[in-house]
N, C-alpha and C positions, 0 to 999 in steps of 0.2 A: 426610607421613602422609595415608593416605586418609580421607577423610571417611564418618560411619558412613549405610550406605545410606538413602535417607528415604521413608517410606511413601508409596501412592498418596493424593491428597488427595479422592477420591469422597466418602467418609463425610462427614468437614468440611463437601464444599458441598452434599450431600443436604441435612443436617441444616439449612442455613441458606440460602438460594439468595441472598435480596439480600445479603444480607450478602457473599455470595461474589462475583455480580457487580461490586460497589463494592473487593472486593478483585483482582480480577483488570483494572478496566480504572482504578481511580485510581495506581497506579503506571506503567500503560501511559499515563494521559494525561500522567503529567509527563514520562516521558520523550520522549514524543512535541512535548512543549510544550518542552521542550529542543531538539529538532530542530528545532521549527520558529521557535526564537529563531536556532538557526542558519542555515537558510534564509534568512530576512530580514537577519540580520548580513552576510550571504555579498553578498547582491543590491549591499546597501549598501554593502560596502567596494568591490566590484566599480563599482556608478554612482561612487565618487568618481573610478576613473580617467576615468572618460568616459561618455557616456552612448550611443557606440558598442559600449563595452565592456559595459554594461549588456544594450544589445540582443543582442547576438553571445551573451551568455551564454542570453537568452532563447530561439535559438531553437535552443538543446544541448537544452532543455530536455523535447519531447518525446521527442526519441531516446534520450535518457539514462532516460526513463518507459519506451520501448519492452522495452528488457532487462531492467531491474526489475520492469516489470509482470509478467513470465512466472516472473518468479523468486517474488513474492510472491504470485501465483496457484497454483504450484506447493507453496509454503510455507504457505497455508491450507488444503492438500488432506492434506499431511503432519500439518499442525496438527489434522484432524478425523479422519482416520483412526485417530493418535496417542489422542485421546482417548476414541473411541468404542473402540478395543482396554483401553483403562484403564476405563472405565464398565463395558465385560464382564467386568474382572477376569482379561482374558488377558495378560499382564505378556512374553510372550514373543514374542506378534507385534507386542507397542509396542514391544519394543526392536529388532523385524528393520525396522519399518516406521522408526523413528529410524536406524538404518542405513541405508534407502534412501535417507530424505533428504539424507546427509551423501555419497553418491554422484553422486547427481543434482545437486547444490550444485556438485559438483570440476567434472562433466561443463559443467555448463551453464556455467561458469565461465572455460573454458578455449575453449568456444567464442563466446561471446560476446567475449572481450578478441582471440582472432583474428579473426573478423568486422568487428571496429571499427577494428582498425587495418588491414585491409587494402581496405575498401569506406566508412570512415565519411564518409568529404571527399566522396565525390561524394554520398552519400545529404544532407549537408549542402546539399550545394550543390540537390540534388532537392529538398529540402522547401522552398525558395524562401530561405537567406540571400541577401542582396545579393552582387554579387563582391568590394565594397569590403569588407564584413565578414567573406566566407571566411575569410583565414587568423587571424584573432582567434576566430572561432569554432571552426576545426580545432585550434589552440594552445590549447585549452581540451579538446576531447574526446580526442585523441589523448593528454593527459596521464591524464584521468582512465580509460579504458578499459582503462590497467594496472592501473589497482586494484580491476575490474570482479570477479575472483573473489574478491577479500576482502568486496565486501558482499553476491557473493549467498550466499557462505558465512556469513555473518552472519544474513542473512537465515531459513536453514534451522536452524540454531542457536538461533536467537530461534522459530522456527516447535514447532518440538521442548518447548521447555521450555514453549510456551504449550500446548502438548497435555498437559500432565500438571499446568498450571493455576501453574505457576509464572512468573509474569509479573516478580517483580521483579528477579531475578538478571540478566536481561536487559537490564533498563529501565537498570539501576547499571551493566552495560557500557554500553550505547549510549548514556546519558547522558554518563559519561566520554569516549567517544571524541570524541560533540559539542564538547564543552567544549575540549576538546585540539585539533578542526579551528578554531574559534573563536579560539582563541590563536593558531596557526600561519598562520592568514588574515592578518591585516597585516603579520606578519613576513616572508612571503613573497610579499606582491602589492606591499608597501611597502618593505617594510626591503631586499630585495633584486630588487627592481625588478622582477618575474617580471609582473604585471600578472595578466592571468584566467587567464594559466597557472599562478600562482601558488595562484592558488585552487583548482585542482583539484589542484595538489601535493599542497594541504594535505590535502582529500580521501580523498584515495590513503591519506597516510600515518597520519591517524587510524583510517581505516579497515580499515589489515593491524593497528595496534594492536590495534583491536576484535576481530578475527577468530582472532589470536593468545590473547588471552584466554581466549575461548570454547573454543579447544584446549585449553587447560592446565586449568580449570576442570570441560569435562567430560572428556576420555580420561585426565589425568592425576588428577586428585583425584575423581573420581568422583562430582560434584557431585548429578547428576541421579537423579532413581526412574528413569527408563527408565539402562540401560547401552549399552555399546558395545563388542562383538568383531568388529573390521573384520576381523581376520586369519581368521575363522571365520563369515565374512560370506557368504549362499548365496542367490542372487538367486530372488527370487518373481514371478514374473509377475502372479500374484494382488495382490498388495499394491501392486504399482508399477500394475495397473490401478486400482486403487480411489483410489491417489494421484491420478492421471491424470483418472479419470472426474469426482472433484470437485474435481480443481483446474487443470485443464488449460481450463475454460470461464470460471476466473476469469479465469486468464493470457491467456488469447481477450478476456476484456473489460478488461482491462487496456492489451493491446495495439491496441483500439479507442480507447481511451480517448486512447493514444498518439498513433495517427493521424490522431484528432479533432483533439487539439491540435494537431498538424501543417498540419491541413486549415487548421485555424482560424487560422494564420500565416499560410498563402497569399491567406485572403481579408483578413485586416488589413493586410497589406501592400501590399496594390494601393489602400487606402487612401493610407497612410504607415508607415514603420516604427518611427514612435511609439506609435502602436497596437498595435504586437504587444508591445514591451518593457511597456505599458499594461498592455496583457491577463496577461502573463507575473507579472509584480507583485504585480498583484489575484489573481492565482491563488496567489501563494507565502505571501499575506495572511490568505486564505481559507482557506488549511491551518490555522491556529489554531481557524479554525469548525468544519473535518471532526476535529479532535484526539477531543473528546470522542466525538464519531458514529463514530470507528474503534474507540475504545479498548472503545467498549460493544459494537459492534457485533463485536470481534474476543473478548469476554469470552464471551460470547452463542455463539459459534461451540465452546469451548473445553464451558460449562457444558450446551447442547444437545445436544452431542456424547456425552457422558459423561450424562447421563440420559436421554438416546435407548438407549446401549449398556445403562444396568441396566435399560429398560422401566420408566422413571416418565415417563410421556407426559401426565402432570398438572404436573408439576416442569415440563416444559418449555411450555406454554402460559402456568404463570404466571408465568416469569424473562422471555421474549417482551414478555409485555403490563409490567411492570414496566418494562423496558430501554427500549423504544420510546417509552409514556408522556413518560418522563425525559427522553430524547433532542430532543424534540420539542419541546418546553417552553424547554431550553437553544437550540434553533436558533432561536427567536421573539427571545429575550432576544439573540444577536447579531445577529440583523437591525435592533434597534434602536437598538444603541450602535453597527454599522458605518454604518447608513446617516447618520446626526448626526457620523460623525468621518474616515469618508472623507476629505475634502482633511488632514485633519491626519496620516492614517496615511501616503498620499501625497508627502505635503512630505516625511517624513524619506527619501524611498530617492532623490531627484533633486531639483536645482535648475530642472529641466527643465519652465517652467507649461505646456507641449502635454502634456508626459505626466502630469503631474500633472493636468490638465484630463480628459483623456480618462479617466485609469484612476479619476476621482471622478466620473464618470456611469458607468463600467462596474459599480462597486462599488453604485451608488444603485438599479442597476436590477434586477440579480444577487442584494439580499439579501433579496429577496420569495420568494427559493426555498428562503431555509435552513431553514423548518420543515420543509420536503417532503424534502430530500434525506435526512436518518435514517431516511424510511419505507423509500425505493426500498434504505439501504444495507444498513441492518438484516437485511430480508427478506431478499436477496440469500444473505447472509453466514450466515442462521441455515436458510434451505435448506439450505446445504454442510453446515451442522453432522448437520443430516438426513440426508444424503447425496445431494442432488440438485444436483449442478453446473451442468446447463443454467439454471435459470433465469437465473441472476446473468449469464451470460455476453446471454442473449436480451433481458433491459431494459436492458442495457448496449448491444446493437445498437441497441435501438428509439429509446435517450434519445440517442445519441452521431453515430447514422449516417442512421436512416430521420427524425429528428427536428430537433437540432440543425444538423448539416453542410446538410443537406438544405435546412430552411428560412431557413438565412443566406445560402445563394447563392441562394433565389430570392429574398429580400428584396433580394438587395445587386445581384445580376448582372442580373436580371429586373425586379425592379419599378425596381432604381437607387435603393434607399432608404440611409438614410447610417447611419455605424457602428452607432450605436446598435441597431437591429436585431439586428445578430449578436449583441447581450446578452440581447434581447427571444426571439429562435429559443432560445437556453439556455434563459430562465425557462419557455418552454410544453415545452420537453423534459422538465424536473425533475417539473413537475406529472403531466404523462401518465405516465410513465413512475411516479414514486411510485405512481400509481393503480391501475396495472396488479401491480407486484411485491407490494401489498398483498393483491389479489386473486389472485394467484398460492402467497403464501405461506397462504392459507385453504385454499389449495384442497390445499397439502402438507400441511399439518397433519391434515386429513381423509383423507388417503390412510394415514397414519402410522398415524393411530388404528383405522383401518379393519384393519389388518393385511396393508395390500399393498408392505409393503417389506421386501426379506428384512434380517433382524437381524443385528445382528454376532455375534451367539453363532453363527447356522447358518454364518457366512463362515469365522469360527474352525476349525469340522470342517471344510470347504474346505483351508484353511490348515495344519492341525495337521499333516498325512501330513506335508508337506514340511522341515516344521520339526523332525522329529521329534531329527534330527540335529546339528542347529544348538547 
C-alpha cells in the first residue's frame, strides 16, 4: 500500500529555524558518525592483515574521493535546487529537478565503474603506489569500482530527500547499510581469507543494499513529498543548468580535493610510505571532527535554500550566524581532546611505532585548524544554497592547490625541511582560506539583499512553458 503523500516542510521550519537546523543535521550527524565508526573499523581490520595492506588501501583512497567527489558536488547542486523550487512553492519543477537527479546518478554511474576498470591500475600506479603494493592496491579498487553506481545512486537519493528537508529517512538507510559493511568486513577479509579485497566486497554489497532500498521506498511506496514519473520524464536544459552551475564547482572542488590528496602521497612518500598510510589515518580520524561541520553545514544548504526561494532574507542571515557560531565552538572542543589523545587514537589502527609516531605529530599540528575549517565550509555550502557555485569551488583551489600542494613542495623539495611541514603548509591553508570564504560569503549575502540575483519564482516562468506537459 502507498503511503499517504506528505506535505512540504517550508512552514515547519519558517516557523522555527533553529529548531529546524538541529533537526536536519543531528540525524545527519549520527548517521555520518555511523560511517565514520565504519571507516575506522574498515582501516583497522584492514591494518590487522598487514601494515602493507594498510598502505595500499590508503593510497585507493584518493581516487575513490576522485568519483565521489563529483558525485556529491553534483548532489548538493540537486539538493539546493530541489529546495529552492520547494521554498517557491513550485512542487512541479522539485519533482522534474528529483528526476534529473536520478538520471544523472544512472549516467555518472555507469561511467565511472567503466573508467575504473578499464584505466584505474595505471592511474594507481600514476599517483605513486610502490610496484610492491600495485597489485594489493588494484585488488581493492577493481573490487570496489563495481559497486560505484550503487553509491553514487545513493548518493543522489540522499541528495533529493535532503532538499525537501528530510534528512532522516536517509540517515536510517545509510546507517543500516554501514552497520551491515561492518559485519561483512571480518567475515570476508577473515573468515574467507579475501584480505583488502575482501573489504571492498563488503562495500559493494552493502552498498547495492542501500541503493536498492532507496528504490523501493521512493518509486514504490511513495515515500517522498517530491514524486517521480521517469516514464513521463522530459529533459530540461534549464534545470540541469542550474543543477550544474551550483554543483558542478562543488564537484570541481571536490575533485581538487582529490588530487591534493594525491599530490599529498607523492610528496609523503619520497619520505617513506609510513607517512602516507600516517596521513591517510589521521585523515579517516578527522572525519569524526568534519561530522558535525558537514551535518550543519549541509542543513544550512537545505534551510537557505528554502528561504532564499519564499524571500525571507532575514530567516536566512540568522540560521547562518546561529549554525557557524555552534560549529566553531564544537571545532575548538576537538582540537582539545585530539591533540591530548592522539597517540591513543593511533595505537588502536597499527602495531606499527613509525606510524603511530608520525600520524601523532601529524594529528598535534593539524588540530589548530579545526576552528577555522567550519568557517571556510559553512560559507561555501550556504553560497550553493544561494545559488552561487563558484565560490566553494575558488577557496577550494586557493586552500588545496595555490596553498597547501604548493607550500609542502617548497618546504620539502626546496628549502629540504622534514615531514612535519607538509602538516604546517595545511594549517596556513585552512586559516587563509577560512578568511577569505568569510569575506566572500558577506559579500553574497549583500548581493542577495541588494536584489541582484534573479529568484526562483522568475526561473519558474523560465521553467513553466516546458513543463507544461509533464
Amino acid at each position: 500500500m502507498k503511503t499517504k503523500k506528505k506535505q512540504s516542510r517550508l512552514k515547519e521550519f519558517i516557523d522555527n529555524p533553529k529548531k529546524a537546523l538541529w533537526k536536519l543535521a543531528v540525524p545527519m550527524m549520527f548517521g555520518m558518525m555511523i560511517q565514520t565508526v565504519y571507516m575506522i573499523v574498515d582501516m583497522i581490520f584492514v591494518g590487522q592483515v598487514s601494515a602493507d595492506s594498510l598502505t595500499a588501501l590508503a593510497f585507493n583512497m584518493p581516487l575513490l574521493f576522485f568519483g565521489l567527489g563529483i558525485t556529491f558536488g553534483l548532489g548538493s547542486g540537486v539538493t539546493a535546487v530541489v529546495a529552492q523550487f520547494i521554498g517557491a512553492e513550485d512542487k512541479k519543477n522539485a519533482d522534474n529537478s528529483a528526476e534529473h537527479g536520478i538520471v544523472l546518478g544512472i549516467i555518472l554511474g555507469v561511467v565511472f565503474t567503466f573508467a575504473g576498470l578499464c584505466w584505474g591500475e595505471v592511474v594507481l600506479s600514476a599517483i605513486g603506489v610502490p610496484e610492491k603494493m600495485l597489485p594489493l592496491a588494484w585488488s581493492y579498487f577493481r573490487v570496489i569500482v563495481l559497486g560505484y553506481i550503487f553509491m553514487v545512486l545513493s548518493v543522489f537519493f540522499r541528495s533529493i530527500l535532503s532538499g525537501e528537508g528530510d534528512v532522516k529517512t536517509p540517515v536510517i538507510i545509510q546507517g543500516s547499510g554501514t552497520i551491515l559493511n561492518i559485519i561483512l568486513d571480518p567475515i570476508l577479509i577473515f573468515g574467507f581469507g579475501l584480505g583488502v579485497q575482501g573489504a571492498a566486497l563488503a562495500t559493494v554489497l552493502s552498498q547495492a543494499c542501500v541503493a536498492l532500498v532507496f528504490v523501493y521506498l521512493l518509486f514504490v511506496k511513495e515515500h517522498a513529498y517530491v514524486t517521480f514519473a521517469m516514464r513521463d520524464f522530459r529533459f530540461s536544459g534549464d534545470i540541469l543548468k542550474k543543477i550544474f552551475t551550483i554543483g558542478m564547482p562543488a564537484s570541481f572542488s571536490m575533485v581538487l580535493m582529490s588530487l591534493g590528496g594525491g599530490t599529498f602521497n607523492r610528496i609523503l612518500v619520497s619520505f617513506e610510505s609510513d607517512a602516507v598510510a600516517a596521513f591517510q589515518v589521521g585523515g579517516r580520524v578527522e572525519h569524526a571532527v568534519f561530522v558535525p561541520f558537514i551535518s550543519i553545514a549541509a542543513g544550512l544548504v537545505t534551510l537557505v535554500g528554502m528561504f532564499y526561494g519564499a524571500k525571507r532574507l532575514d530567516l536566512v542571515r540568522q540560521i547562518i550566524k546561529y549554525g557557524m557560531s555552534r560549529a566553531v565552538v564544537m571545532g575548538a572542543l576537538f582540537a582539545l581532546c585530539f591533540f591530548f589523545l592522539a597517540p591513543v587514537i593511533m595505537t588502536a589502527f597499527t602495531d606499527s611505532d613509525n606510524i603511530v609516531q608520525l600520524g601523532t605529530r601529524y594529528m598535534r599540528i593539524i588540530v589548530f585548524s579545526y576552528p577555522f575549517i567550519p568557517i571556510a565550509m559553512i560559507s561555501g555550502r550556504v553560497l550553493q544554497g544561494l545559488g552561487f557555485g563558484m565560490p566553494l569551488f575558488v577557496i577550494t583551489f586557493l586552500r588545496v592547490i595555490l596553498l597547501s600542494v604548493s607550500l609542502a613542495s617548497f618546504f620539502v623539495f626546496v628549502l629540504g625541511k622534514s615531514v612535519e611541514w607538509v602538516w604546517i603548509a595545511q594549517l596556513i591553508s585552512v586559516l587563509v582560506s577560512a578568511s577569505i570564504a568569510l569575506l566572500w560569503l558577506r559579500w553574497g549575502l549583500r548581493r542577495v539583499e541588494k536584489g541582484e540575483i534573479v529568484d526562483v519564482k522568475e526561473t519558474d516562468e523560465v521553467l513553466g512553458g516546458q513543463l507544461q506537459e509533464a
